[in-house]
N, CA, C, O and CB atoms as a CASP TS submission, in Angstrom:
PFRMAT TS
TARGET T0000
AUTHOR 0000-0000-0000
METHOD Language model
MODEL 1
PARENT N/A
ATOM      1  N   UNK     1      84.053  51.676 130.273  1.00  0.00           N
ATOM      2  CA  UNK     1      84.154  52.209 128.942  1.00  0.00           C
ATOM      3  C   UNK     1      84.156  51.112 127.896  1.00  0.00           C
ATOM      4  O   UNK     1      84.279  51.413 126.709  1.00  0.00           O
ATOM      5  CB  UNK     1      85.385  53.044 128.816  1.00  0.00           C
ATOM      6  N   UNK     2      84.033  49.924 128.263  1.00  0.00           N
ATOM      7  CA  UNK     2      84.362  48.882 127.239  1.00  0.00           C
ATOM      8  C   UNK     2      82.741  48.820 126.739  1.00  0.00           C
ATOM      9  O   UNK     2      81.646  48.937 127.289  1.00  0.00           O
ATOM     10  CB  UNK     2      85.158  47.259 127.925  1.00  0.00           C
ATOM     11  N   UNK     3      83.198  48.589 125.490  1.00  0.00           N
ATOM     12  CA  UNK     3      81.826  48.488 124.363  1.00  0.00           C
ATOM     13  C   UNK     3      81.257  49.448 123.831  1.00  0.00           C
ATOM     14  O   UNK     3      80.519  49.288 122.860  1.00  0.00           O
ATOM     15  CB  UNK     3      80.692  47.963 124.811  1.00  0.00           C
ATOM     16  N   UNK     4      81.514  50.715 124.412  1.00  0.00           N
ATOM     17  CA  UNK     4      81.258  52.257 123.648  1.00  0.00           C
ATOM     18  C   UNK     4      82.058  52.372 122.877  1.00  0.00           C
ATOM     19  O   UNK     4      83.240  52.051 122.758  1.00  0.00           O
ATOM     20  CB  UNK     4      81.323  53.542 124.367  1.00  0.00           C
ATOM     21  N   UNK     5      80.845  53.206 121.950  1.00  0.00           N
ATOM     22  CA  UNK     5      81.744  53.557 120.710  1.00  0.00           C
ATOM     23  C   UNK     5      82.723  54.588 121.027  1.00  0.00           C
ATOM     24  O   UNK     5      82.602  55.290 122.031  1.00  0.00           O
ATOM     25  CB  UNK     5      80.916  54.071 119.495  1.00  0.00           C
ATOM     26  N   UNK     6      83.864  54.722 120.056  1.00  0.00           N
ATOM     27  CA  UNK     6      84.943  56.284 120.088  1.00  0.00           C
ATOM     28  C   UNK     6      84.523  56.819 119.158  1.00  0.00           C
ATOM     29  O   UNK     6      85.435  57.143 118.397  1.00  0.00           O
ATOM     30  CB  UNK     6      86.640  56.304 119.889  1.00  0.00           C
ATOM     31  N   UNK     7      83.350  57.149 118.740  1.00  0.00           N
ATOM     32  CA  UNK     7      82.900  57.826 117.755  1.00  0.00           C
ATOM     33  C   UNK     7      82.635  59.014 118.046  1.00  0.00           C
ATOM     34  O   UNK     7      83.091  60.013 117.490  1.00  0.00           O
ATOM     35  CB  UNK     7      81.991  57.340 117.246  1.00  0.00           C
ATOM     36  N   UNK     8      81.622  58.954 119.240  1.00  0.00           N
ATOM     37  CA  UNK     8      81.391  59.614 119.739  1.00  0.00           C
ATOM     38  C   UNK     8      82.680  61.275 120.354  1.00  0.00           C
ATOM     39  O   UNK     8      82.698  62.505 120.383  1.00  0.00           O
ATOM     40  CB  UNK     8      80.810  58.632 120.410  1.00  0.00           C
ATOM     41  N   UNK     9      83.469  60.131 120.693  1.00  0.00           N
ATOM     42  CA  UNK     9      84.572  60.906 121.158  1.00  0.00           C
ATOM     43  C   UNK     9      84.737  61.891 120.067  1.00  0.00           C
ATOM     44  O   UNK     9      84.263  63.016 120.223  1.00  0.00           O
ATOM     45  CB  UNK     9      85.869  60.069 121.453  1.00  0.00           C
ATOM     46  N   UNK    10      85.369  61.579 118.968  1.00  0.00           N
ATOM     47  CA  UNK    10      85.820  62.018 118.061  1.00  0.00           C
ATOM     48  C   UNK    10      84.436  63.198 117.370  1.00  0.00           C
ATOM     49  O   UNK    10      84.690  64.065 116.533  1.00  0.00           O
ATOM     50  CB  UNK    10      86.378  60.715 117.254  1.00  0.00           C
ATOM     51  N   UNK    11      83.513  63.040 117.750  1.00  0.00           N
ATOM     52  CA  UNK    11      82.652  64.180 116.614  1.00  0.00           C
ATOM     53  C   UNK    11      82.583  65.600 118.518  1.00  0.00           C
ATOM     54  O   UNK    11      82.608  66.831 118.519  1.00  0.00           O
ATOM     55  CB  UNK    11      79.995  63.058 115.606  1.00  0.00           C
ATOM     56  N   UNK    12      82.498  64.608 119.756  1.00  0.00           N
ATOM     57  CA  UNK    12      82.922  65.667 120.625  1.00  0.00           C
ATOM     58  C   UNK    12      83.890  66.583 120.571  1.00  0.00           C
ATOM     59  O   UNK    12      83.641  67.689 121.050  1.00  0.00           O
ATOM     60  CB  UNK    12      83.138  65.269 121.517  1.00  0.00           C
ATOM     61  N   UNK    13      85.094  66.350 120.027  1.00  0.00           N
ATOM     62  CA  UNK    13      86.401  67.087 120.046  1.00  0.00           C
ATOM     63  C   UNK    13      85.874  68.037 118.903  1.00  0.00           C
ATOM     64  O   UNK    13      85.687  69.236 119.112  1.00  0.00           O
ATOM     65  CB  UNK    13      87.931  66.126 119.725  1.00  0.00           C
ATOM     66  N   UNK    14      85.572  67.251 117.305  1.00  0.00           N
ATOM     67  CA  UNK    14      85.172  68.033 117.081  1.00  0.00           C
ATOM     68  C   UNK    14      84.550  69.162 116.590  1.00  0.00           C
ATOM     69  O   UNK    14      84.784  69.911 115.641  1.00  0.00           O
ATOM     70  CB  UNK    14      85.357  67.900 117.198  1.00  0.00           C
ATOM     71  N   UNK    15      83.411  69.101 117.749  1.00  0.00           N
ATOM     72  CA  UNK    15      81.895  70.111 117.916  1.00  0.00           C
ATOM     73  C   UNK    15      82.720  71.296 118.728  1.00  0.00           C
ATOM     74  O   UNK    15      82.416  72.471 118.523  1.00  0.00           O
ATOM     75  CB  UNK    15      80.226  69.245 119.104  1.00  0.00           C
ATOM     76  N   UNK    16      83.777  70.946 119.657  1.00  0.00           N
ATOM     77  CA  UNK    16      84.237  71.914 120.787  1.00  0.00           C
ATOM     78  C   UNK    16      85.019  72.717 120.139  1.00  0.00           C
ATOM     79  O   UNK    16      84.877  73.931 120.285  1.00  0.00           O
ATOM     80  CB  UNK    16      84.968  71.342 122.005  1.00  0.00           C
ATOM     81  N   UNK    17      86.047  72.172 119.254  1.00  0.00           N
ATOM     82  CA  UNK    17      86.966  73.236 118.202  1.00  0.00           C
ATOM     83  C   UNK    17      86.106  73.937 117.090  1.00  0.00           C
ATOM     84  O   UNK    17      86.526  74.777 116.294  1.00  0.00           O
ATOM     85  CB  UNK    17      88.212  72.339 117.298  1.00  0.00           C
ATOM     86  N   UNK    18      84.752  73.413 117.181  1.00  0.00           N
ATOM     87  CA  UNK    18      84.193  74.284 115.829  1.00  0.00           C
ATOM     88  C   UNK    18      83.226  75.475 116.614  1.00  0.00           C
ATOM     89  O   UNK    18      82.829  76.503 116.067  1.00  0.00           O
ATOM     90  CB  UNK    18      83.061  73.118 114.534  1.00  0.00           C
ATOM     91  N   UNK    19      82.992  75.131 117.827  1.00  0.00           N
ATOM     92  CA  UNK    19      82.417  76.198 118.862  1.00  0.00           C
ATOM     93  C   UNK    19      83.470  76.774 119.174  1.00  0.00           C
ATOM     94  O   UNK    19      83.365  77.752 118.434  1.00  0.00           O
ATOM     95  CB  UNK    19      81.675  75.754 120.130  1.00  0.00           C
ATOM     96  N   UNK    20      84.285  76.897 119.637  1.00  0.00           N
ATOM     97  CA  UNK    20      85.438  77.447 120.446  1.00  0.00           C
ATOM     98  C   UNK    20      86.186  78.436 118.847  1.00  0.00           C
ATOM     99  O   UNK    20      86.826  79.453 119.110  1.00  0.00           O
ATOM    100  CB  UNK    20      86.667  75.800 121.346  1.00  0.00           C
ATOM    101  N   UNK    21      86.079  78.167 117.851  1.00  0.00           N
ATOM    102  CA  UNK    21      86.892  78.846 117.050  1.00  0.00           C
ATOM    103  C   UNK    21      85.658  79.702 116.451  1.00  0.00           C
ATOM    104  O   UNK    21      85.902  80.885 116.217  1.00  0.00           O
ATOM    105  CB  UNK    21      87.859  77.910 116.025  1.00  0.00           C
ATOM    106  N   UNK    22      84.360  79.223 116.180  1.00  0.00           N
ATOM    107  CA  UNK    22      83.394  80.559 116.251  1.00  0.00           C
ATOM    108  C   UNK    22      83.379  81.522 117.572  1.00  0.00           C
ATOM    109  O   UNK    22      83.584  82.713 117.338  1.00  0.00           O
ATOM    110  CB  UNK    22      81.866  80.054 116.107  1.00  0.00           C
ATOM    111  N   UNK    23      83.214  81.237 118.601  1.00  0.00           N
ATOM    112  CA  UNK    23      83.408  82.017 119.633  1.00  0.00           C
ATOM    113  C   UNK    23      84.643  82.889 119.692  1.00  0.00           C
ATOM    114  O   UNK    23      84.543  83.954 120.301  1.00  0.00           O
ATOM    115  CB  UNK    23      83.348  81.254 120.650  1.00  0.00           C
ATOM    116  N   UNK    24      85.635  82.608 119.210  1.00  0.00           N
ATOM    117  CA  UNK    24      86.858  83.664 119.062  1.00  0.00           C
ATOM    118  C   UNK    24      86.440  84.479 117.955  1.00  0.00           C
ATOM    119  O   UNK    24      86.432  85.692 118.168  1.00  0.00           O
ATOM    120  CB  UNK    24      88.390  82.999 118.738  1.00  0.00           C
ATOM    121  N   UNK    25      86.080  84.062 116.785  1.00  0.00           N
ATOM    122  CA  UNK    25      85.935  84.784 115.484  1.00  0.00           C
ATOM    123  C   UNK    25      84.962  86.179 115.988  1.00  0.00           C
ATOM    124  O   UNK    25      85.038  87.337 115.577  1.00  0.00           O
ATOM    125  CB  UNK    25      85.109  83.660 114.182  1.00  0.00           C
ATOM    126  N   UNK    26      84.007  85.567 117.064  1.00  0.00           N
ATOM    127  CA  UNK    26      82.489  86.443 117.722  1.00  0.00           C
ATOM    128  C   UNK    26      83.524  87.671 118.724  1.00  0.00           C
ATOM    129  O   UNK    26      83.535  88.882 118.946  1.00  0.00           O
ATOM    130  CB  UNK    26      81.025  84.992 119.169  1.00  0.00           C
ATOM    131  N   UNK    27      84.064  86.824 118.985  1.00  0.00           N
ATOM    132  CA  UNK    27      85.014  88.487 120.075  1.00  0.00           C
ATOM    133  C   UNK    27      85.930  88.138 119.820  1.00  0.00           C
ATOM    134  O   UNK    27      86.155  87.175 120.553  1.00  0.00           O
ATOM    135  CB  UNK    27      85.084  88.897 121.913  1.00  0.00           C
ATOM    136  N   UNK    28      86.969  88.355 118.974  1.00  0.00           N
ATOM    137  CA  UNK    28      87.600  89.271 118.380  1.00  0.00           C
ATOM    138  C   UNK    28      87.071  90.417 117.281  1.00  0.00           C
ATOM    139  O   UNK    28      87.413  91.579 117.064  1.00  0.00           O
ATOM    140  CB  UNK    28      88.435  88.583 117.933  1.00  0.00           C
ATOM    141  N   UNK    29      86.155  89.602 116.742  1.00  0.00           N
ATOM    142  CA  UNK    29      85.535  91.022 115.898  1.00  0.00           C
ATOM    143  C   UNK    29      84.983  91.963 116.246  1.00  0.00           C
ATOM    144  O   UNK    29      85.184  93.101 115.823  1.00  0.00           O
ATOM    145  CB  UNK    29      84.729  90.922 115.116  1.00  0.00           C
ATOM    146  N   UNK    30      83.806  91.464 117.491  1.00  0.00           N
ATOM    147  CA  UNK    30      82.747  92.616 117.959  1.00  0.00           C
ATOM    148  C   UNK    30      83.139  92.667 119.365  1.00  0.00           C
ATOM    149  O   UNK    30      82.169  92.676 120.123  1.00  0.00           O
ATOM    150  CB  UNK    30      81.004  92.267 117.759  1.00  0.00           C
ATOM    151  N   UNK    31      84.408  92.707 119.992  1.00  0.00           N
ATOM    152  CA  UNK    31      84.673  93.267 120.920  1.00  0.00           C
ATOM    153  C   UNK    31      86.142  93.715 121.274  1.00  0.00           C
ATOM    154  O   UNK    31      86.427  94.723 121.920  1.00  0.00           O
ATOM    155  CB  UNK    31      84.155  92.603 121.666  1.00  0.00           C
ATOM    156  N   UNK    32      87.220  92.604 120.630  1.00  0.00           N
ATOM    157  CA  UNK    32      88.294  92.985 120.969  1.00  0.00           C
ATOM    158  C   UNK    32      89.150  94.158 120.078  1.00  0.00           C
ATOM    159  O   UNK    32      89.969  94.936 120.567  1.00  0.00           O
ATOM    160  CB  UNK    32      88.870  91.841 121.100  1.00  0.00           C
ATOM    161  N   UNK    33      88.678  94.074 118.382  1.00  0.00           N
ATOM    162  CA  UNK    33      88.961  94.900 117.749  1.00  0.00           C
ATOM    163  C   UNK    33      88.369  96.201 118.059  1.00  0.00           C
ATOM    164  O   UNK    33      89.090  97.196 117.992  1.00  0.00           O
ATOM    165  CB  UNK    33      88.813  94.497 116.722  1.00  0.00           C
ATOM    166  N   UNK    34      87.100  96.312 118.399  1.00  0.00           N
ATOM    167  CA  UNK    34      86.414  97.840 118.709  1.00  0.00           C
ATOM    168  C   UNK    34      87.345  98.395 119.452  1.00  0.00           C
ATOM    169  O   UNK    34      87.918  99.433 119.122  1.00  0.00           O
ATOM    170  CB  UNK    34      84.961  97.942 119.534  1.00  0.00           C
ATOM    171  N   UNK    35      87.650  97.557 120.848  1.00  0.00           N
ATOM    172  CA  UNK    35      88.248  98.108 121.651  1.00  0.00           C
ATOM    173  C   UNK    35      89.884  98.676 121.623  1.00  0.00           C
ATOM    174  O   UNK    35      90.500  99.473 122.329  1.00  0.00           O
ATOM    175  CB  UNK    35      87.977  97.339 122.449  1.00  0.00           C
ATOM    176  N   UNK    36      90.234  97.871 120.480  1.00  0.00           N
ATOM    177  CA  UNK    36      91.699  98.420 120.451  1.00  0.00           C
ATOM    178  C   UNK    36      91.705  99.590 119.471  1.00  0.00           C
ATOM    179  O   UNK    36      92.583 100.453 119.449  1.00  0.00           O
ATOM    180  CB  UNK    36      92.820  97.264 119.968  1.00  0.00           C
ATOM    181  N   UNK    37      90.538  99.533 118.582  1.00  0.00           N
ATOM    182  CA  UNK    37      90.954 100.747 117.875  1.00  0.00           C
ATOM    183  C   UNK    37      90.642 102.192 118.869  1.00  0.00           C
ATOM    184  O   UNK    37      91.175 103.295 118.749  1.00  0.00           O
ATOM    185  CB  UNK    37      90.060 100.768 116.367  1.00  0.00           C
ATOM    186  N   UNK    38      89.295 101.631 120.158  1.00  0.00           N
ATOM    187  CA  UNK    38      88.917 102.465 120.719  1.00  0.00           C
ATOM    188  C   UNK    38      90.099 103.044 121.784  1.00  0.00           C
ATOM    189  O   UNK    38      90.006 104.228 122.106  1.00  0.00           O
ATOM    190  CB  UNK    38      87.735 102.004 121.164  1.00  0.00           C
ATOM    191  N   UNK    39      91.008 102.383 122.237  1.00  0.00           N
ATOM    192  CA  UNK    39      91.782 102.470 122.993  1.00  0.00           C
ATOM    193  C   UNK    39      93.445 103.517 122.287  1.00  0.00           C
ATOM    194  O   UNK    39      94.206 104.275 122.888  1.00  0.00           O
ATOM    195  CB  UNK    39      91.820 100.902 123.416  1.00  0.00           C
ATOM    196  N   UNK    40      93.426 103.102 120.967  1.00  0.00           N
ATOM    197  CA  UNK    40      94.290 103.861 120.226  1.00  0.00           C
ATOM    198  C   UNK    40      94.071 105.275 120.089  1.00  0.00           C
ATOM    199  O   UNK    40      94.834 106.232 120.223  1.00  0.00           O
ATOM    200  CB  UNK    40      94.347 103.364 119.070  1.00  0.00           C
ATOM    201  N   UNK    41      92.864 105.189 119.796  1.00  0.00           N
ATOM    202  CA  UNK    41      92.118 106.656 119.522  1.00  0.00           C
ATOM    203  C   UNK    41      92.282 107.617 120.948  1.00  0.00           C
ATOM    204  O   UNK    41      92.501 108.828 120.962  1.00  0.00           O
ATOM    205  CB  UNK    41      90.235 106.376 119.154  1.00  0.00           C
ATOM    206  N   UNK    42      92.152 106.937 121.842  1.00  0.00           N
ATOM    207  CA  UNK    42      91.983 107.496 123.407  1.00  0.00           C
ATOM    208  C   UNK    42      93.464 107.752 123.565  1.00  0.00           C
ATOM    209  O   UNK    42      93.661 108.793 124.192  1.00  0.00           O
ATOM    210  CB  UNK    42      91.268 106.310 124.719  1.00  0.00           C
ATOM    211  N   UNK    43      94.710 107.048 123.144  1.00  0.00           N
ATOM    212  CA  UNK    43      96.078 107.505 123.823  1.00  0.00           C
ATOM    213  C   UNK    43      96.932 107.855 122.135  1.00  0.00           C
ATOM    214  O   UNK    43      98.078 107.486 121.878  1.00  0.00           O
ATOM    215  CB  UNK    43      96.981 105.890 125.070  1.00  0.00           C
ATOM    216  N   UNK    44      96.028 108.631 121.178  1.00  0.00           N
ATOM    217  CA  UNK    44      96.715 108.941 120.449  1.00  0.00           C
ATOM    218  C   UNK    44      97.550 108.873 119.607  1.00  0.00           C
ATOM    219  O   UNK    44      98.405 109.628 119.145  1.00  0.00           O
ATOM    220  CB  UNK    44      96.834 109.171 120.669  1.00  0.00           C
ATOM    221  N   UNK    45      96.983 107.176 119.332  1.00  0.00           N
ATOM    222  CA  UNK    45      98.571 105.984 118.687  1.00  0.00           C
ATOM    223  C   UNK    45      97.147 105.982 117.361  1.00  0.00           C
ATOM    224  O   UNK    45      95.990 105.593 117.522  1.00  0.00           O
ATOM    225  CB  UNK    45      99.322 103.545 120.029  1.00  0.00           C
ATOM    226  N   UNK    46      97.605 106.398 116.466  1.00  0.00           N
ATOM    227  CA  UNK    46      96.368 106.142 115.325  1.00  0.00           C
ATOM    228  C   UNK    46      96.590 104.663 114.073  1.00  0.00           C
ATOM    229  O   UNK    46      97.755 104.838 113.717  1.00  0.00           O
ATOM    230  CB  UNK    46      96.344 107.847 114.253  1.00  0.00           C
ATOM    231  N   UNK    47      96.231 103.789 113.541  1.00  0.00           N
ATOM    232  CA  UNK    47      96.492 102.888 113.128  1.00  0.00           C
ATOM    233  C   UNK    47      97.637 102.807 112.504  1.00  0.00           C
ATOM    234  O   UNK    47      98.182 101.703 112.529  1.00  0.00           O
ATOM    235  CB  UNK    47      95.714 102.601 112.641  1.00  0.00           C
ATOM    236  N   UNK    48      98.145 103.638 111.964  1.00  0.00           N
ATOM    237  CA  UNK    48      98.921 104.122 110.807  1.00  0.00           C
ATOM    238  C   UNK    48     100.684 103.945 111.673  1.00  0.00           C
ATOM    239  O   UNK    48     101.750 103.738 111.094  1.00  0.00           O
ATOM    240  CB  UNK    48      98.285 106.073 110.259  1.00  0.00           C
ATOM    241  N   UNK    49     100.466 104.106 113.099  1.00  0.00           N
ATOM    242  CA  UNK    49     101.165 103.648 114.310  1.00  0.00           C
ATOM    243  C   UNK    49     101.127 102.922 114.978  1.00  0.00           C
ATOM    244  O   UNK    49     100.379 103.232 115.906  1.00  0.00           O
ATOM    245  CB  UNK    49     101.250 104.079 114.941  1.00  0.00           C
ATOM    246  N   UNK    50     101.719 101.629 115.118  1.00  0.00           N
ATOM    247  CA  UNK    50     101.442 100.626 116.052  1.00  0.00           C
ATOM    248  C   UNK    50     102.989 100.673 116.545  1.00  0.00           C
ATOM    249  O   UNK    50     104.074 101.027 116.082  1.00  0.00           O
ATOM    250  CB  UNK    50     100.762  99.109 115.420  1.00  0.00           C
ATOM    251  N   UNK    51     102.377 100.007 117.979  1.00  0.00           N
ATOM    252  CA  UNK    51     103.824  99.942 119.098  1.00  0.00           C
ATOM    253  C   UNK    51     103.212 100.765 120.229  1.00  0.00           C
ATOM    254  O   UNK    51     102.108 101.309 120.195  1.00  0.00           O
ATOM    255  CB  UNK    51     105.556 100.813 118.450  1.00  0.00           C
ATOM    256  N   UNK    52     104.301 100.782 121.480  1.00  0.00           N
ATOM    257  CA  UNK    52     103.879 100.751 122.695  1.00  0.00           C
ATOM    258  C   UNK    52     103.618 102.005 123.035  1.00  0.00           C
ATOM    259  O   UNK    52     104.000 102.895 122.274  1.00  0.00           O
ATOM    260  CB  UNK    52     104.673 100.156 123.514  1.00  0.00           C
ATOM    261  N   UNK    53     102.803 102.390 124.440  1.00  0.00           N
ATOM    262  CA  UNK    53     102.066 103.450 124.577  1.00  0.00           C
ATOM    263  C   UNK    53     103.331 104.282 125.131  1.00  0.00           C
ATOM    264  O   UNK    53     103.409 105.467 124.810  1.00  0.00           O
ATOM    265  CB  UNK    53     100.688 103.263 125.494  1.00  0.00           C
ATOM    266  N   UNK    54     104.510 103.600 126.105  1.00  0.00           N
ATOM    267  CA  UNK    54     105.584 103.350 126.191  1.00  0.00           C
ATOM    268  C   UNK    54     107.123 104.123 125.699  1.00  0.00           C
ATOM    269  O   UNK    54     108.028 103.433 126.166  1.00  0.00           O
ATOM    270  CB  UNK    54     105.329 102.405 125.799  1.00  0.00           C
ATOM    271  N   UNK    55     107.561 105.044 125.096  1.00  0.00           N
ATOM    272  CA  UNK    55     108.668 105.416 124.021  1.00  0.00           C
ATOM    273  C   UNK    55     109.931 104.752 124.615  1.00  0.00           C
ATOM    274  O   UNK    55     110.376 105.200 125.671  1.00  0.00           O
ATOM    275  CB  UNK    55     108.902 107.162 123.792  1.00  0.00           C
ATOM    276  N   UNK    56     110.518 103.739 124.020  1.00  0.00           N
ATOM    277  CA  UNK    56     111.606 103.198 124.373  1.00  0.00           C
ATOM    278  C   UNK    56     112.405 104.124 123.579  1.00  0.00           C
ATOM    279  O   UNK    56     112.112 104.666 122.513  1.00  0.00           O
ATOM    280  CB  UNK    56     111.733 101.721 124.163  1.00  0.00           C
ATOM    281  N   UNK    57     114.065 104.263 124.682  1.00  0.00           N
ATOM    282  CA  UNK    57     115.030 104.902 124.168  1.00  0.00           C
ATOM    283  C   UNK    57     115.088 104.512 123.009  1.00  0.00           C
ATOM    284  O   UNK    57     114.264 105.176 122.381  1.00  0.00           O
ATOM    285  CB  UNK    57     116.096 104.840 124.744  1.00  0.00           C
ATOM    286  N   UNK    58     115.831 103.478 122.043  1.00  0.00           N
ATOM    287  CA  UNK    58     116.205 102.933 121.013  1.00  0.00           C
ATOM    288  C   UNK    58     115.077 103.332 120.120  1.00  0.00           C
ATOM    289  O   UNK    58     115.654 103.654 119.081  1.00  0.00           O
ATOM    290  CB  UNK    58     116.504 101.536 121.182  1.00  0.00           C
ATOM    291  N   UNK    59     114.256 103.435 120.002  1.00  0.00           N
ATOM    292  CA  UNK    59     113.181 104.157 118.794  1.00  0.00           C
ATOM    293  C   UNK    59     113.169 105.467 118.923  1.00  0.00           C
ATOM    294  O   UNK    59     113.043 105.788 117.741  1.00  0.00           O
ATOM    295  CB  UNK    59     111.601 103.771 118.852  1.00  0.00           C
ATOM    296  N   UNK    60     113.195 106.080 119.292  1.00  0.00           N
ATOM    297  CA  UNK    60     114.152 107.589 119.612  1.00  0.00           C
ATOM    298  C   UNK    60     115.347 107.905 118.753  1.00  0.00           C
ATOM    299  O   UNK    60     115.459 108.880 118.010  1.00  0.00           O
ATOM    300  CB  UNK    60     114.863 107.572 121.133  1.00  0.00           C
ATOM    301  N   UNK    61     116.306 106.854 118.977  1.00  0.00           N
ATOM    302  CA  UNK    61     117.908 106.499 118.794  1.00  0.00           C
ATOM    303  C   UNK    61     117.470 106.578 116.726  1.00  0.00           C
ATOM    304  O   UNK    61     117.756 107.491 115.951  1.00  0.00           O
ATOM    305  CB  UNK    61     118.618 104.278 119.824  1.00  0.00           C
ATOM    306  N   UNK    62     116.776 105.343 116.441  1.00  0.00           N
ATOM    307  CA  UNK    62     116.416 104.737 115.451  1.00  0.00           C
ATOM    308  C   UNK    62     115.990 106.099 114.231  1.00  0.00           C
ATOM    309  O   UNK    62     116.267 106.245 113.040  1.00  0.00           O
ATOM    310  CB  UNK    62     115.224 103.666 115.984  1.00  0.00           C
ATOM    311  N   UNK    63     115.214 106.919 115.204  1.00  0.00           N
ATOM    312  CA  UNK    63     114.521 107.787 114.134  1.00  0.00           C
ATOM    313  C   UNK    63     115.749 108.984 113.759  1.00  0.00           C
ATOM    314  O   UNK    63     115.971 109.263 112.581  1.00  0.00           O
ATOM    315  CB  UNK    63     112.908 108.550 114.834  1.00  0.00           C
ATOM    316  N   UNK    64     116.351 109.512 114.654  1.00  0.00           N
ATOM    317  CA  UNK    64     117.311 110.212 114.641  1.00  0.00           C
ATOM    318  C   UNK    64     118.508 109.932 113.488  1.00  0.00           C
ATOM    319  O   UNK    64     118.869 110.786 112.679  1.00  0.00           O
ATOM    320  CB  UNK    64     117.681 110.124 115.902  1.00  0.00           C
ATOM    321  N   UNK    65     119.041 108.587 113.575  1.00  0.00           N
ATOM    322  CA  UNK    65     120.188 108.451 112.726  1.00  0.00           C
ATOM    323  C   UNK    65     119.345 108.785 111.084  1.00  0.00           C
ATOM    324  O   UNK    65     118.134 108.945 110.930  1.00  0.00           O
ATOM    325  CB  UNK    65     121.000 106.679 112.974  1.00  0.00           C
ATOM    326  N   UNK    66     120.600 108.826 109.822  1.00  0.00           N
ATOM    327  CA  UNK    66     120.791 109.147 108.945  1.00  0.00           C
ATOM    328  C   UNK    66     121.501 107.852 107.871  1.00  0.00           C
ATOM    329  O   UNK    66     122.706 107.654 108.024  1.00  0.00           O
ATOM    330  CB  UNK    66     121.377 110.272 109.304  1.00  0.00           C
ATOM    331  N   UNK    67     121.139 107.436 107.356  1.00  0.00           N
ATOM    332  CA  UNK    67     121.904 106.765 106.500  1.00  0.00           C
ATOM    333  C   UNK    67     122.663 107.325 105.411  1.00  0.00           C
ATOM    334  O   UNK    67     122.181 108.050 104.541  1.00  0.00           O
ATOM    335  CB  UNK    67     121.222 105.975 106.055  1.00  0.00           C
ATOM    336  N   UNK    68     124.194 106.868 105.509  1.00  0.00           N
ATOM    337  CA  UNK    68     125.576 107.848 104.633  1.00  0.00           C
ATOM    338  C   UNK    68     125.363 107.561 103.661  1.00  0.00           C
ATOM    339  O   UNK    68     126.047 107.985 102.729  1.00  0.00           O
ATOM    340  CB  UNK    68     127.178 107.669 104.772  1.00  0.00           C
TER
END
């Protein structure tokens, strides 16, 4: 490695974070979001609801009480 440049290094790192963070931007938009809204729609949780498919006691508990 002696006598190469680290220049190189440095525009490698980064080319890989500027690929790697378009590639997330590419699916999350056109695949992971479709799918969660598609997946909401399918078990009846509509955006307007988020949280688990799941009913934990304590959100049960939560909706019930009254504030004095």
């Amino acid at each position: 490695a002696a006598g190469k440049p680290m220049k190189g290094i440095v525009l490698l790192f980064v080319a890989t974070i500027s690929v790697s963070a378009l590639l997330g931007e590419i699916v999350g938009r056109f695949y992971s979001e479709p799918m969660n809204r598609w997946l909401r729609e399918k078990w009846g949780d509509g955006p307007e609801k988020i949280g688990s498919v799941v009913d934990s006691p304590t959100a049960d508990l939560s909706a019930e009480s009254t504030p004095a």
